[in-house]
Backbone as CSV, one residue per row, in Angstrom:
resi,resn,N_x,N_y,N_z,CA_x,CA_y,CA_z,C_x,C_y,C_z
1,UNK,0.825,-1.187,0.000,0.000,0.000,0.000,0.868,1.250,0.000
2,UNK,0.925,2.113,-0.359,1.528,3.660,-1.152,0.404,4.679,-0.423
3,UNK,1.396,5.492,0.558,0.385,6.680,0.694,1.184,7.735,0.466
4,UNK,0.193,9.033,0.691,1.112,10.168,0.503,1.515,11.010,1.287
5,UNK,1.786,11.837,1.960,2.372,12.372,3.052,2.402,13.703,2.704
6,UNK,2.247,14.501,3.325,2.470,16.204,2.713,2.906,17.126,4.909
7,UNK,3.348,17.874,4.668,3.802,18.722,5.626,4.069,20.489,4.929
8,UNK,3.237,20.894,5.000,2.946,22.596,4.698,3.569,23.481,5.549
9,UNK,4.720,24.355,5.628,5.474,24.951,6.360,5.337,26.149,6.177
10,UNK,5.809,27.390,7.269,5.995,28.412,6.489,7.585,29.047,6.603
11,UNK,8.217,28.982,5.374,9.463,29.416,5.211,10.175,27.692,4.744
12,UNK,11.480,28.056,4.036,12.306,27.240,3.404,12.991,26.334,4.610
13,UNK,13.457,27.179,5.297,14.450,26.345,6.498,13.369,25.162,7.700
14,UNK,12.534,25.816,7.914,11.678,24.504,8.555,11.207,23.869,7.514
15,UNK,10.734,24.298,6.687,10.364,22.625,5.356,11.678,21.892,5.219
16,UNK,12.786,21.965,5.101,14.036,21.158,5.225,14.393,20.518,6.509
17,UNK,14.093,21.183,7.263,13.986,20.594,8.268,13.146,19.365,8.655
18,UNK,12.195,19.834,8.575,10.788,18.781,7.992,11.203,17.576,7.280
19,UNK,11.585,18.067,6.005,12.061,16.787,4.883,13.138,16.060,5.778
20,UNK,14.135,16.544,6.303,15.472,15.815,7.185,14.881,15.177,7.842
21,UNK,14.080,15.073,8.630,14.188,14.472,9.670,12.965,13.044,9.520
22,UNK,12.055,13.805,8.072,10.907,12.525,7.973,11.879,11.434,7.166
23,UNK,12.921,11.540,6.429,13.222,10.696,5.240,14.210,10.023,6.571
24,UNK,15.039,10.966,7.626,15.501,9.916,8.347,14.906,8.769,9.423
25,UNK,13.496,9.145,9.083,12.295,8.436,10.467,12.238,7.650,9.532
26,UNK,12.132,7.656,8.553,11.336,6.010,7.875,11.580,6.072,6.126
27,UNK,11.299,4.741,6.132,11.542,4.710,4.955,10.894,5.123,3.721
28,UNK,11.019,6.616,3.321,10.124,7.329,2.435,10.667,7.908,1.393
29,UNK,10.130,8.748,0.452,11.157,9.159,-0.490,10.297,10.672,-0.913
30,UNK,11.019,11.865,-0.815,10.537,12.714,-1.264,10.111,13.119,-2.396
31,UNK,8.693,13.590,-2.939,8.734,13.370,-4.751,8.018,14.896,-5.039
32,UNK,8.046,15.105,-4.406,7.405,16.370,-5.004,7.736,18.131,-3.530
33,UNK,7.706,19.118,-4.419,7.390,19.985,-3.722,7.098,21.310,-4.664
34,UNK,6.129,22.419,-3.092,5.558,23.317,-4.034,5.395,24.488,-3.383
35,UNK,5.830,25.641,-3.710,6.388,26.786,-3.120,4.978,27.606,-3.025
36,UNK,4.628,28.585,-2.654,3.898,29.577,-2.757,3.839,30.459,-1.671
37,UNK,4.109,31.772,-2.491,4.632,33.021,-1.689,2.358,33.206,-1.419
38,UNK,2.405,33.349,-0.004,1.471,34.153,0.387,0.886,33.751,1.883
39,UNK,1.553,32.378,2.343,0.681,31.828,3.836,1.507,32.859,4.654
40,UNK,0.393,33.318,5.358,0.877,34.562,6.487,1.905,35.631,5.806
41,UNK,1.844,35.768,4.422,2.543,36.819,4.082,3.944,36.055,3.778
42,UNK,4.443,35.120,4.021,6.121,34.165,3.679,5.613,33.298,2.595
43,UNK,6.569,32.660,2.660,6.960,32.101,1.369,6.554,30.112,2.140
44,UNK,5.336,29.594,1.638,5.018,28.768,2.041,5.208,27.686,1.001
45,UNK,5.985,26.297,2.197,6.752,25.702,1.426,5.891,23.727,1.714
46,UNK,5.526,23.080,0.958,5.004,22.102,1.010,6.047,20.679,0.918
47,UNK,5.713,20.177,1.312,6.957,18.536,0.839,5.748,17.606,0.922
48,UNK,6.225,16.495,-0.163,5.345,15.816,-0.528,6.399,14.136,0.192
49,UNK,5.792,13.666,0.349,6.564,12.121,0.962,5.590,11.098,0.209
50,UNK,6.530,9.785,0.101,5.570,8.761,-1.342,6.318,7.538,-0.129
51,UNK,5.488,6.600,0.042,5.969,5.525,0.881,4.695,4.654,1.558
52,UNK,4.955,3.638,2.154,4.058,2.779,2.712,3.384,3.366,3.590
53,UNK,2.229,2.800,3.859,0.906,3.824,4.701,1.843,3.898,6.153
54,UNK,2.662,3.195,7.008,3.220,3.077,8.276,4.224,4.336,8.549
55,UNK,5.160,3.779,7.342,6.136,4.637,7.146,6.055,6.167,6.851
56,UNK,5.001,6.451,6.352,4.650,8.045,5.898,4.403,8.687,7.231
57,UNK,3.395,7.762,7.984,2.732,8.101,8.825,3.440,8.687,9.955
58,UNK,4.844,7.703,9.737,5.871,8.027,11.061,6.666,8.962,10.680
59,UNK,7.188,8.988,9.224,7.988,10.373,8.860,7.432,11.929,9.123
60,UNK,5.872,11.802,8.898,5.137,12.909,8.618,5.096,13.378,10.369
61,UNK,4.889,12.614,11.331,4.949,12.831,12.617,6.776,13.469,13.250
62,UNK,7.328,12.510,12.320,8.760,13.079,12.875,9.031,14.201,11.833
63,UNK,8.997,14.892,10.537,8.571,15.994,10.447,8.038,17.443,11.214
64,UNK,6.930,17.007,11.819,6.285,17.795,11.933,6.913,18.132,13.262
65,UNK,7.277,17.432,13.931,8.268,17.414,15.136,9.176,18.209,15.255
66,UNK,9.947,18.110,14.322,11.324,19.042,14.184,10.980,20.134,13.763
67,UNK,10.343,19.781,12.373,9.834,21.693,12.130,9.008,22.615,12.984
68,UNK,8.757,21.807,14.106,7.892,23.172,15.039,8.937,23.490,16.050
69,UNK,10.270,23.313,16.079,11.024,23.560,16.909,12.090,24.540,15.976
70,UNK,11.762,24.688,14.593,12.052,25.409,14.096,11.527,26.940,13.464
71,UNK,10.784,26.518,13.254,9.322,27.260,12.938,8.137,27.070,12.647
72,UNK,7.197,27.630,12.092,5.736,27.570,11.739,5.616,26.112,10.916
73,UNK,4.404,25.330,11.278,3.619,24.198,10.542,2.446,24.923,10.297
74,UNK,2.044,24.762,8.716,0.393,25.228,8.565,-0.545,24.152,8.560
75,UNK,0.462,22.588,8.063,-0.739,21.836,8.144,0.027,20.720,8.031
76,UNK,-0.536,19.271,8.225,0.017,18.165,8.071,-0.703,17.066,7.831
77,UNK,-0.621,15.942,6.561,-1.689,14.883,6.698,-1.484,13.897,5.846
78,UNK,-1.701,12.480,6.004,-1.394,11.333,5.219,-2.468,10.631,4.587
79,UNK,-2.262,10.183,3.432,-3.357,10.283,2.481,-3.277,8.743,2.212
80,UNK,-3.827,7.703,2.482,-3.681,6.341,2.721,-4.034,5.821,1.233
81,UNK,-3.090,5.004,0.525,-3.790,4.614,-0.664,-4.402,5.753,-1.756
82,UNK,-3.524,6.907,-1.833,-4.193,7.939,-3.031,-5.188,7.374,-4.242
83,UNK,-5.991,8.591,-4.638,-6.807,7.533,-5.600,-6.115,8.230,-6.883
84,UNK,-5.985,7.078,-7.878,-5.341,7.594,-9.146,-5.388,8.832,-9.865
85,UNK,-6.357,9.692,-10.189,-6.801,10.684,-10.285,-5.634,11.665,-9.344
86,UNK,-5.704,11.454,-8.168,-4.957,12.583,-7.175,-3.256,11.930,-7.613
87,UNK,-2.931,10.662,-7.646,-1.656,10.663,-8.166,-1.115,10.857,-9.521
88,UNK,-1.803,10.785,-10.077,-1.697,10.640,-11.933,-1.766,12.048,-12.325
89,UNK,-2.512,12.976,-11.743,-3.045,14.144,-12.385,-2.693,15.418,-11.686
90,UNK,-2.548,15.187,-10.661,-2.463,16.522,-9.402,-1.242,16.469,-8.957
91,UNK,-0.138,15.171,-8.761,1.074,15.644,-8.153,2.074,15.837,-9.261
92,UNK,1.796,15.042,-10.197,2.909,15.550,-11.358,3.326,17.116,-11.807
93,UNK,1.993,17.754,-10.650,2.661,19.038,-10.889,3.424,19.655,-10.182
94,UNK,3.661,18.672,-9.305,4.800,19.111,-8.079,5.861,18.475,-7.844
95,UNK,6.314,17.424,-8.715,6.938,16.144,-8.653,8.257,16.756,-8.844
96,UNK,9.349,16.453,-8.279,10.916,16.860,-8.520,11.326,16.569,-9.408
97,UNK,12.180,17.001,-10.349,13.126,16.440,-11.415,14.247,15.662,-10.918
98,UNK,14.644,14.893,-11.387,15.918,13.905,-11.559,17.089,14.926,-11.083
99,UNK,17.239,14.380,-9.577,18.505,15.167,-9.008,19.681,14.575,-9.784
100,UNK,19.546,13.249,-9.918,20.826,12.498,-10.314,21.257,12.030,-11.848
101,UNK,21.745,12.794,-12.103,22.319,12.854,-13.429,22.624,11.305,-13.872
102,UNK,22.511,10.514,-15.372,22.948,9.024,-15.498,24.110,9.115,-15.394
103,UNK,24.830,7.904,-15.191,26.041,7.557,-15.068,26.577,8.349,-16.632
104,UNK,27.710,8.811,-16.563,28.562,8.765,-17.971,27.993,10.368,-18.402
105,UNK,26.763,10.666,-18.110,26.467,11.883,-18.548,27.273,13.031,-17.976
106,UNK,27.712,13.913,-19.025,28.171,15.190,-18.413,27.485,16.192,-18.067
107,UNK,27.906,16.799,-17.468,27.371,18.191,-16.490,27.505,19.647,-17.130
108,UNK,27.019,20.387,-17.915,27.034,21.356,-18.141,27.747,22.496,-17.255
109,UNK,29.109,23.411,-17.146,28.998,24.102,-16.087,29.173,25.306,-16.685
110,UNK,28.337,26.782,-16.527,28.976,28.090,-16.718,29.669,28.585,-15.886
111,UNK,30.563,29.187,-16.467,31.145,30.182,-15.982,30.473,31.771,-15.678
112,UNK,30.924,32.298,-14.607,30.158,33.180,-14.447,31.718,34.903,-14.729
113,UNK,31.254,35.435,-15.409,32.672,36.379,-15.654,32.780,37.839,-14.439
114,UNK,33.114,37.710,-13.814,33.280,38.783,-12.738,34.150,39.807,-13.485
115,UNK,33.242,41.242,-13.286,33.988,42.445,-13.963,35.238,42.651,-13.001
116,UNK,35.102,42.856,-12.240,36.521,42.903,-11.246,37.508,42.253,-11.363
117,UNK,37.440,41.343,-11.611,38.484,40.062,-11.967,39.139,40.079,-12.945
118,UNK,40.770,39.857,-13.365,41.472,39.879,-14.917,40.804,37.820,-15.066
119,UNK,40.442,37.767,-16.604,40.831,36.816,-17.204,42.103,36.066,-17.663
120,UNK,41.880,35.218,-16.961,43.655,34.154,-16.826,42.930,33.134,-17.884
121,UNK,43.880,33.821,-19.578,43.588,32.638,-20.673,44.783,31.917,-20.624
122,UNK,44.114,30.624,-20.599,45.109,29.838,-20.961,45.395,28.635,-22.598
123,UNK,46.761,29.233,-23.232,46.275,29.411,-24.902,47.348,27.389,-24.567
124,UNK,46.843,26.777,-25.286,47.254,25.565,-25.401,48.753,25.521,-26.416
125,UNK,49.635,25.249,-26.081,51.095,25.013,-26.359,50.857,23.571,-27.753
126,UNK,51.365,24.274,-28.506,51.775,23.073,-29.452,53.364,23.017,-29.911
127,UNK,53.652,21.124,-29.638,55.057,21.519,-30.091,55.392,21.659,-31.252
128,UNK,56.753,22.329,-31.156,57.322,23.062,-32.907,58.106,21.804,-33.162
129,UNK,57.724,21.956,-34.310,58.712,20.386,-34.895,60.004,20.677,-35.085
130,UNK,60.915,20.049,-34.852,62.533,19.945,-34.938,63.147,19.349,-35.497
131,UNK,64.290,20.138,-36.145,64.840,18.956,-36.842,65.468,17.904,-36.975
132,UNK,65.638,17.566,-35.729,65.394,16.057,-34.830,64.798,15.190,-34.859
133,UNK,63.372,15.885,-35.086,62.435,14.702,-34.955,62.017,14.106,-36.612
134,UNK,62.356,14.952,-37.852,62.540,14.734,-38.996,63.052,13.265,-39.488
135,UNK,62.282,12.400,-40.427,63.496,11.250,-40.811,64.249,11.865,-41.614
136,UNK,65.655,11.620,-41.694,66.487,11.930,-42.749,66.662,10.903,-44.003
137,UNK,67.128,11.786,-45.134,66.662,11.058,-45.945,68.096,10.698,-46.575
């Protein structure tokens, strides 16, 4: 059985908090989250938990635990057995992207150019041929 778990915070640092401490209570997996600037005027932050009806139940409690020792909870509740409709249609809009890159794939990185800073180019050396290294004929 698969339920769902949600913990509604207000502010970033107790929803992490929240998430820390439910994924270390039990065995759950975070799949979704969803921001919205306006509960009490902050920036209200949701976490979604996907796991067995026991396990949610105990993360979402140890959650809610830590984040009130951090700050504000607006709400908290476990959703036993979602009905397809609410998983198929409603969380995919909150669902995380792929933290973990595949094996072998590379990583895109920019550079960011600071005006303050001189640019240190570095021009690639090719060797000059010699006439050493020539066969003679």
């Amino acid at each position: 059985m698969q339920a769902l778990g949600l913990i509604e915070t207000v502010g970033y640092s107790t929803a992490v908090s929240a998430a820390d401490a439910a994924v270390k209570a039990a065995d759950v997996e975070i799949v979704g989250i969803e921001k919205v600037i306006g509960v009490d005027g902050y920036l209200g932050v949701t976490i979604h938990f996907n796991g067995d009806v026991a396990a949610v139940k105990s993360a979402v409690d140890a959650g809610v635990s830590s984040a009130e020792r951090i700050g504000k909870v607006i709400s908290a509740h476990v959703i036993p057995r979602a009905h397809s409709e609410v998983a198929g249609k409603l969380l995919p809009n909150f669902k995380l992207k792929d933290m973990h890159p595949e094996a072998g794939a590379e990583k895109e990185v920019k550079s960011v150019d600071k005006p303050h800073e001189k640019k240190q180019v570095k021009k690639q050396i090719e060797p000059e041929e010699n006439d050493n290294d020539k066969p003679s004929v």
